[in-house]
C-alpha positions as CSV (number, residue, x, y, z in Angstrom):
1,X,-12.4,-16.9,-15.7
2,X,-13.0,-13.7,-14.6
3,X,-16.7,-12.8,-14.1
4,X,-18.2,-10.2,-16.4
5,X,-19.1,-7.4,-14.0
6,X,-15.2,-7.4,-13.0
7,X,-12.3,-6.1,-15.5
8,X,-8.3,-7.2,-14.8
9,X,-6.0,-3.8,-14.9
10,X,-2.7,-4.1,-14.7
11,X,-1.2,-1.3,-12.9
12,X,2.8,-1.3,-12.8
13,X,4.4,0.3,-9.2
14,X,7.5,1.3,-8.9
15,X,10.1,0.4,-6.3
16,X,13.3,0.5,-4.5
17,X,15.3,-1.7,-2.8
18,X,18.8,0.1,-2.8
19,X,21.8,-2.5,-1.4
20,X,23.7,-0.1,-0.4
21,X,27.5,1.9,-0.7
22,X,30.2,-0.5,-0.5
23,X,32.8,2.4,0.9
24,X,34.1,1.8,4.9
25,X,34.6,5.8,5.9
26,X,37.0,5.3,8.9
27,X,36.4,7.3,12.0
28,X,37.7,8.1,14.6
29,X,36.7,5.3,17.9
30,X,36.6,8.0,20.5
31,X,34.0,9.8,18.6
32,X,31.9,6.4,17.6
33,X,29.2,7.0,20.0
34,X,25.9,6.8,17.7
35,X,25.3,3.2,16.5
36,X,23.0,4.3,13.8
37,X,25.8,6.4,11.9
38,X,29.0,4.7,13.4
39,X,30.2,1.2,13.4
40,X,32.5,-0.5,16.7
41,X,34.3,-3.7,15.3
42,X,34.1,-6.4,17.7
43,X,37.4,-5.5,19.9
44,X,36.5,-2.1,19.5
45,X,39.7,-0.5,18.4
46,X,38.2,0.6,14.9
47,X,35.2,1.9,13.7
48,X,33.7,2.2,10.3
49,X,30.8,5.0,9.3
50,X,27.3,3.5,8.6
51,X,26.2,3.4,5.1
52,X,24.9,6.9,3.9
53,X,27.5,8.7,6.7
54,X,31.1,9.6,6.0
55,X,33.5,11.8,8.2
56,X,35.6,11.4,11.1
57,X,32.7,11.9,13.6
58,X,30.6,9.5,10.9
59,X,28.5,13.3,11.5
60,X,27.9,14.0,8.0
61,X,25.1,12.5,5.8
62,X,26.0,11.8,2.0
63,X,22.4,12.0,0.7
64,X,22.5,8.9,-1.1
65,X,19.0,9.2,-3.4
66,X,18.0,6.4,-6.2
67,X,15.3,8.0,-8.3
68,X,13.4,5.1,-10.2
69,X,11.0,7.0,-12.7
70,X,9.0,5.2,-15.6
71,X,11.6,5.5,-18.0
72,X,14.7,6.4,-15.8
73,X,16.9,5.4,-12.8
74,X,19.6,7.4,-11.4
75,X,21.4,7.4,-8.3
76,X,22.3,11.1,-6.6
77,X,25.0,11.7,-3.3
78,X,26.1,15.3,-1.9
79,X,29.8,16.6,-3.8
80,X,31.4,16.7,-0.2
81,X,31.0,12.9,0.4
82,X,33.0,12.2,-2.8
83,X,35.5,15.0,-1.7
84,X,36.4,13.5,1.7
85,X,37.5,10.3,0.1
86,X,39.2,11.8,-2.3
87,X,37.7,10.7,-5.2
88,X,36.9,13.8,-8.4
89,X,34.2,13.7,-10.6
90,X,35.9,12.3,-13.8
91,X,36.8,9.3,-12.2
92,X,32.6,8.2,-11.6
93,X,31.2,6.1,-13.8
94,X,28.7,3.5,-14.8
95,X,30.1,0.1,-15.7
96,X,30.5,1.2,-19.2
97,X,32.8,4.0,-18.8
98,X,31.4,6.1,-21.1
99,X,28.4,6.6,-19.1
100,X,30.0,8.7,-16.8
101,X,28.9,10.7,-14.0
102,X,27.6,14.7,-13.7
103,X,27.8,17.2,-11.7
104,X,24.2,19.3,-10.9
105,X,23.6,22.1,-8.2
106,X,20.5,21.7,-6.6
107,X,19.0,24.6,-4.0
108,X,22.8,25.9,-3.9
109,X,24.0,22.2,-2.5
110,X,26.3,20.3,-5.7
111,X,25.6,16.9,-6.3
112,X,27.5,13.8,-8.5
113,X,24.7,12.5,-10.6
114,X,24.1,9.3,-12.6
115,X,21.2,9.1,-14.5
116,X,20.3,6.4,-17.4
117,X,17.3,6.1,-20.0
118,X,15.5,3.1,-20.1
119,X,17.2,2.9,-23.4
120,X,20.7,3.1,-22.6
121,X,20.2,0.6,-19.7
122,X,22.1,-2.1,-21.5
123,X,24.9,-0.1,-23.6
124,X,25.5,1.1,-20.0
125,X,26.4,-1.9,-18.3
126,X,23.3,-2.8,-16.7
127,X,23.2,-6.3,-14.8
128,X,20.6,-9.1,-17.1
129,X,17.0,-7.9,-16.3
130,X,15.4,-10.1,-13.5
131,X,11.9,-11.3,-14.2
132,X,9.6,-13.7,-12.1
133,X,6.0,-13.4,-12.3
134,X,5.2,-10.3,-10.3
135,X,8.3,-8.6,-10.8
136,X,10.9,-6.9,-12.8
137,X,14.6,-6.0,-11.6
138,X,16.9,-3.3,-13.1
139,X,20.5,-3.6,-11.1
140,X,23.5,-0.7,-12.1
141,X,26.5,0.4,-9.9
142,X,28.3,3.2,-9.5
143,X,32.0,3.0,-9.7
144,X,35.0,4.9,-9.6
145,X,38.4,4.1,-11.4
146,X,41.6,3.7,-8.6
147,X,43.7,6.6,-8.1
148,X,47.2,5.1,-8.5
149,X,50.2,6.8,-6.9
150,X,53.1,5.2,-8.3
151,X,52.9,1.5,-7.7
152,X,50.0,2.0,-5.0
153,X,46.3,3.1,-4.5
154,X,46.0,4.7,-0.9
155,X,42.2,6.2,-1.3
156,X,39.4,3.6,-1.3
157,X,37.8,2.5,-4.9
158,X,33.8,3.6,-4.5
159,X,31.3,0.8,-5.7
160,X,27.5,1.8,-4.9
161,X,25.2,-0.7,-6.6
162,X,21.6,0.1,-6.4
163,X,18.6,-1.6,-7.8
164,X,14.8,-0.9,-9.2
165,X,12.2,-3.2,-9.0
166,X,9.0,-2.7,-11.0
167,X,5.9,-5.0,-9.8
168,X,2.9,-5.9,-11.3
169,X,0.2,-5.2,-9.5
170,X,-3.5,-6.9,-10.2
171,X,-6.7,-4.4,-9.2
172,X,-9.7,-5.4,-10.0
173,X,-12.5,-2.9,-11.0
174,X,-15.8,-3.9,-8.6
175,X,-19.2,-2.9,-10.0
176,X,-20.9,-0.2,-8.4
177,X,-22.0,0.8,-5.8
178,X,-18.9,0.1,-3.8
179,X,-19.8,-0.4,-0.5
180,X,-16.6,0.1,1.5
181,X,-16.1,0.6,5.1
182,X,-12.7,2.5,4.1
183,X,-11.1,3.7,1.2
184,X,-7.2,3.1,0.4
185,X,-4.7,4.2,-2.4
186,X,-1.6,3.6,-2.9
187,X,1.1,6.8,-3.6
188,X,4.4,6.8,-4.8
189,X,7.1,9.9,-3.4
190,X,10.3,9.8,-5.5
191,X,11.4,5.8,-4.9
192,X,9.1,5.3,-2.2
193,X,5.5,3.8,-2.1
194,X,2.9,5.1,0.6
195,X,-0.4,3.6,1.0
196,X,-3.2,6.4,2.6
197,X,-6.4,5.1,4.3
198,X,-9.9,7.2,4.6
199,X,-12.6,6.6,6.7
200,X,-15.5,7.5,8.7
201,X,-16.1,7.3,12.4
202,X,-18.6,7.0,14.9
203,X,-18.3,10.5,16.6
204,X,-15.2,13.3,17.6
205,X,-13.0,10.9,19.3
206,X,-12.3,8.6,16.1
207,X,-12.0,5.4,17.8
208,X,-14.7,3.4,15.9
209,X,-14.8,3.5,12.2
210,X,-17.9,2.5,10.4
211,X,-17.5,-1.4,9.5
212,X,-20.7,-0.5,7.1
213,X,-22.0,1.8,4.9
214,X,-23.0,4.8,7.7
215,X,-26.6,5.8,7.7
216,X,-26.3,9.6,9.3
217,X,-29.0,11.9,10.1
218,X,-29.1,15.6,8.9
219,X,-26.8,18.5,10.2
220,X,-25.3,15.6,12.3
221,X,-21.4,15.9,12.0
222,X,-19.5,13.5,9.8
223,X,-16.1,12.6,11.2
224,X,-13.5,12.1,8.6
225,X,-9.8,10.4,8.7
226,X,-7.1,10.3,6.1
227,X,-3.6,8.8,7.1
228,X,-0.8,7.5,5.7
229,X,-1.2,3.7,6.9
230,X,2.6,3.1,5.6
231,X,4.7,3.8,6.2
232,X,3.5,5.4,9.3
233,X,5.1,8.9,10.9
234,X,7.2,9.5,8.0
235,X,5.1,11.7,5.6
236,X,3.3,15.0,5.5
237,X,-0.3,14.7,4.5
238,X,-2.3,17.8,3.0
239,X,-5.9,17.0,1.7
240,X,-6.1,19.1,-1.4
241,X,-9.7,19.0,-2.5
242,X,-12.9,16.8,-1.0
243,X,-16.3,16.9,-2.5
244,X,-19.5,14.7,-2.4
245,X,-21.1,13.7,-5.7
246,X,-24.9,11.7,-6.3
247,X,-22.3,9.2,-8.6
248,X,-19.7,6.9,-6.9
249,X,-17.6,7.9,-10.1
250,X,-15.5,11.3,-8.8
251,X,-15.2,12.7,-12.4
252,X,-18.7,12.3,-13.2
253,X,-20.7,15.2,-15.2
254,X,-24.3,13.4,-13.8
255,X,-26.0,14.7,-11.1
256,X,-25.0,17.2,-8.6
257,X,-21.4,18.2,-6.8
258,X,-20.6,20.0,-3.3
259,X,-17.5,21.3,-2.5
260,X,-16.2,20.8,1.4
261,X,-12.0,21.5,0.4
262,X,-10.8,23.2,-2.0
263,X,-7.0,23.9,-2.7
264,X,-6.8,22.5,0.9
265,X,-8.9,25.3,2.4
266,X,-12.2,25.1,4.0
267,X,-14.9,26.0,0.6
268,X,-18.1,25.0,3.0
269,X,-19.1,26.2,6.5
270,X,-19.5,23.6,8.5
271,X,-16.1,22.1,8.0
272,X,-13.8,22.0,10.6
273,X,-10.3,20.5,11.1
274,X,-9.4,18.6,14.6
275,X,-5.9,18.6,16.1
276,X,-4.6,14.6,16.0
277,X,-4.0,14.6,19.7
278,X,-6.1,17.3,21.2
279,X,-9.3,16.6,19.3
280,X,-9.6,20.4,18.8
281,X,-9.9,22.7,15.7
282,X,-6.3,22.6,13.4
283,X,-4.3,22.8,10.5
284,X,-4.2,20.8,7.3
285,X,-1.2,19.5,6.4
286,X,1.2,19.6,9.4
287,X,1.0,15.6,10.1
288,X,1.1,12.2,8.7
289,X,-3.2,12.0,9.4
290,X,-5.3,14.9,8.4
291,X,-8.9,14.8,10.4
292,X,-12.0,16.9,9.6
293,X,-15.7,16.9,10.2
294,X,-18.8,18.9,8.6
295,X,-22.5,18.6,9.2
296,X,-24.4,15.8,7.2
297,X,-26.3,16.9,4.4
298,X,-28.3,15.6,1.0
299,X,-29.2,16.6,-2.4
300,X,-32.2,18.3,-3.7
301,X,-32.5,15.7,-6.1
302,X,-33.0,11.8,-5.6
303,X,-31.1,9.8,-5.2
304,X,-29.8,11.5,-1.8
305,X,-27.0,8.8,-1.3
306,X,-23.4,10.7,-1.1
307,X,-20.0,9.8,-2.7
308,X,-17.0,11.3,-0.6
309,X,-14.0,11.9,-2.8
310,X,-10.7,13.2,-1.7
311,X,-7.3,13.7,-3.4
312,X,-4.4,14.0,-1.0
313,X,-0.9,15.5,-1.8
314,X,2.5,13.7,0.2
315,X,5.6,15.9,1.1
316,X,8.7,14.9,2.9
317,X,9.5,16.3,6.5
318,X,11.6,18.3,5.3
319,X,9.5,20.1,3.1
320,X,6.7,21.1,5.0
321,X,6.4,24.5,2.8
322,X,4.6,21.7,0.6
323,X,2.3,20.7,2.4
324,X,0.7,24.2,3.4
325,X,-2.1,25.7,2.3
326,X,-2.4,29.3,1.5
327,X,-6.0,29.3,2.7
328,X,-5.6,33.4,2.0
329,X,-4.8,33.5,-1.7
330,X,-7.2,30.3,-2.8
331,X,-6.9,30.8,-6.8
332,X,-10.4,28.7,-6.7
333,X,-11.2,25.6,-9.2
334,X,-13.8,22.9,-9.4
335,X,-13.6,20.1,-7.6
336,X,-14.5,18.1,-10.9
337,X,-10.5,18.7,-12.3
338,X,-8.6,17.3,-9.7
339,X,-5.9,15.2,-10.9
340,X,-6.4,11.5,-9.9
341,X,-2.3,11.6,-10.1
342,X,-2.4,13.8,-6.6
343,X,-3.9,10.7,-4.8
344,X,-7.4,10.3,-5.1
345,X,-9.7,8.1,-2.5
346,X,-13.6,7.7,-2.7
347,X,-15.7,6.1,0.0
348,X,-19.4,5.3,-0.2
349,X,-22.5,5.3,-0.4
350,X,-23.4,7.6,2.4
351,X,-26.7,6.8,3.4
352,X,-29.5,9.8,4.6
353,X,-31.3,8.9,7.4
354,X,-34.8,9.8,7.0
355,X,-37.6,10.7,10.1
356,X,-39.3,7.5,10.9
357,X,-43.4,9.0,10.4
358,X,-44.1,9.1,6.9
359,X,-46.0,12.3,5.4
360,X,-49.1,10.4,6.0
361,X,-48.8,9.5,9.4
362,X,-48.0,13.1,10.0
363,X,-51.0,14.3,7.9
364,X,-53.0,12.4,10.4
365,X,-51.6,13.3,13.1
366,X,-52.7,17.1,11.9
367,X,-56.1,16.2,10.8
368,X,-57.6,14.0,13.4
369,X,-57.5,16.5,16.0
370,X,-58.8,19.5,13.4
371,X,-61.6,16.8,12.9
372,X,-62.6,16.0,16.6
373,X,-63.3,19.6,17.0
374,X,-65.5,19.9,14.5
375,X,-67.3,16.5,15.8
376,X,-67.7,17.9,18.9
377,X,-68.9,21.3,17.9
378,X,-71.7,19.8,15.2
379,X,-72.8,17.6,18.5
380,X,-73.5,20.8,20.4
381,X,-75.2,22.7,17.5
382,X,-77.6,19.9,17.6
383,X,-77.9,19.8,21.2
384,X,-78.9,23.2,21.5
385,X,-81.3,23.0,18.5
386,X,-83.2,20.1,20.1
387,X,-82.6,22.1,24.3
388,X,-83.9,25.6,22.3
389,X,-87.4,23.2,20.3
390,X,-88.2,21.3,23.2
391,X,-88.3,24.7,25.2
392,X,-90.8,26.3,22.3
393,X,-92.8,23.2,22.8
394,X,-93.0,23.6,26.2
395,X,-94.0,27.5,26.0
396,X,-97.1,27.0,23.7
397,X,-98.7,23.7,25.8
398,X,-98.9,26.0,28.7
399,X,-100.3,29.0,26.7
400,X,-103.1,27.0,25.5
C-alpha cells in the first residue's frame, strides 16, 4: 500500500536500442586500417565496413538515425549510402510494400526517410508488440526489393531492422520539504536518454558536495554544478534559467522569486561562471558540466530558507550554435515561465546561517557598559557632595 503523503506517477521514457544494418560494404584491405569503421576477417584477405560506414576506405559515415517520438518511429540514412550500393529510392520499403520510403533534404544534405504513425504500425508490417512488465517493444525493418539482372542479383539486398522500446518508469512524489543532497532529471535528445545531476559544493574547487542540506552564511559564495552524469562527455550543456524561490515548488505564485540566469545569461551581480578545468571565470554552454557561483543571500520575508531551480537545455556536439547564449540580445522573461520540458532540477532547502548573539545579548552588550558609566559618575557626585559638606562643617567649627 502506498502511504498517503506519497502519490505513484507513471511516467513513460522513451528508448532505443537499434540492431543494426545488415549490409557488408566491401573495402578495400590495404585501406582497412581503422577498426572502428573497418572490419579484417580472420586471414585477413577481406574486409567488410563497420555498421553505419560504407565506401571503399569504409571513410564515409551513412548517418543512420531512429527517431522514436510519442506517436512515431522512423529510421533516416544519408542519399549517398544508398547510391554506393546501388540501390534507388523506389525500391525502399517497409515490410508492407506500400509503406514505402521518402526522400527529404535536410540543411542541403538528401536523406531516404521512413517514418510510421503509431497508427499505421501494424498495416505496415510491424513485428507483434513486445510487453513484459516494465517495457514495451515496437520492431520494423527497412528493406529493399533485389535488383535482378537477367537470371542474377549482383548488388546486395539492404535489410536494416531497428527497434523502440518504451519503459515504464515508477516516480514517486515525496512530501515537502525535499531535503536532497543533489538534484537529478532525466532528459531525452532525439532517441537518446541523458540523466543531469545538480549540486552544491563546499567551496571553488568542487570536490566535496554537500551530503546535507547546506547551512551558508551571507554574501558567502554558493558553488553550483550541473552535469550530464550519462552519458558522460557526449553532450552540450547550457543552463537556461536559475532562480531561488521561499517554496520548494519552482512554478509557485507564493512568496518571493530572485532571478540569478536568465536566457542563460548572468540576470544578478554576483554570479560568476568557472572554467571546468581551470577553476576560472567562463562560458555557459561550451561543455558537458556547467559550473557557477553567486554570493549567499535571503529574503526579506520569513521564511528565509531558499529553493534553487534550474532548467538546462542539451545539444549535440555538433551543434554547439545551440547551446550559446546571446548574453547581448537577452529578450528578458520571468523565471516563473520556464518550461519544465527544457529540463528542470530543484535542490533544497538552503538554509541561512544566522550570527550566533541574539538581539538581546547584543542589547546587553550595548547597555551594560552605557550603564557602568553612569554608576560610576552618580558615585562621584556623591563623593564630592559629602568631600564639599564635611569641608563647610569644618569651616564654621573653627569660626566659632
Amino acid at each position: 500500500m502506498i502511504p498517503g503523503g506519497l502519490k505513484l506517477i507513471m511516467v513513460l521514457v522513451l528508448l532505443l536500442s537499434f540492431t543494426g544494418c545488415r549490409v557488408e560494404g566491401v573495402c578495400s584491405v590495404e585501406h582497412c586500417t581503422d577498426r572502428t569503421r573497418c572490419l579484417l576477417s580472420a586471414d585477413q584477405r577481406s574486409c567488410k565496413c563497420a555498421v553505419g560506414f560504407y565506401a571503399d576506405r569504409c571513410d564515409k559515415d551513412a548517418h543512420i538515425r531512429v527517431m522514436c517520438g510519442r506517436d512515431y518511429m522512423a529510421i533516416r540514412v544519408i542519399e549517398d549510402f544508398f547510391k554506393y550500393h546501388n540501390v534507388p529510392l523506389e525500391s525502399l520499403h517497409l515490410p508492407n510494400k506500400s509503406c514505402r520510403a521518402q526522400r527529404e533534404v535536410i540543411d542541403g544534405v538528401s536523406y531516404y526517410m521512413s517514418k510510421i504513425s503509431k497508427d499505421t504500425y501494424v498495416t505496415c508490417g510491424g513485428k507483434p508488440l513486445k510487453t513484459n512488465f516494465t517495457h514495451m517493444s515496437y520492431s520494423l525493418s527497412l528493406l529493399s526489393d533485389p535488383q535482378v539482372m537477367g537470371n542474377i542479383i549482383r548488388n546486395p539486398v539492404i535489410k536494416m531492422d531497428f527497434t523502440c522500446v518504451y519503459p515504464y518508469v515508477r516516480r514517486v512524489s515525496l512530501p515537502f520539504p525535499v531535503v536532497p543532497y543533489s538534484s537529478e532529471t532525466v532528459m531525452r535528445v532525439n532517441e537518446l536518454d541523458a540523466t543531469i545531476d545538480m549540486k552544491l559544493y563546499t567551496d571553488h574547487t568542487y570536490t566535496k558536495a554537500y551530503s546535507s542540506a547546506p547551512t551558508i552564511e551571507l554574501r558567502d559564495e554558493v558553488y553550483v554544478e550541473v552535469s550530464v552524469a550519462e552519458p558522460a562527455d557526449y553532450f552540450l550543456l547550457m543552463i537556461n534559467e536559475c532562480w531561488a524561490t521561499q517554496s520548494p515548488q519552482p512554478n509557485t505564485t507564493e512568496g518571493s522569486v530572485h532571478t540569478l540566469l536568465q536566457n542563460g545569461c548572468v540576470n544578478d551581480q554576483t554570479v560568476s561562471f568557472f572554467n571546468m578545468t581551470e577553476g576560472q571565470s567562463g562560458p555557459n554552454g561550451q561543455s558537458s558540466a556547467v559550473r557557477y557561483s553567486f554570493d549567499m543571500f535571503r529574503f526579506t520575508a520569513e521564511p528565509h530558507d531558499l529553493y534553487l531551480h534550474c532548467t538546462v537545455q542539451l545539444c549535440e556536439p555538433d551543434d554547439p550554435q545551440s547551446c550559446t547564449p546571446d548574453c547581448n540580445l537577452v529578450s528578458r522573461k520571468g523565471a516563473m515561465t520556464a518550461d519544465p520540458a527544457q529540463g528542470l532540477l530543484s535542490y533544497g532547502p538552503i538554509r541561512i546561517e544566522m550570527p550566533d548573539r541574539s538581539q538581546s545579548n547584543i542589547l546587553m552588550a550595548v547597555v551594560l557598559p552605557v550603564a557602568g558609566v553612569w554608576t560610576v559618575g552618580f558615585f562621584l557626585i556623591i563623593l564630592i557632595t559629602v568631600a564639599k559638606a564635611g569641608s563647610k562643617r569644618l569651616t564654621q567649627t573653627e569660626e566659632h
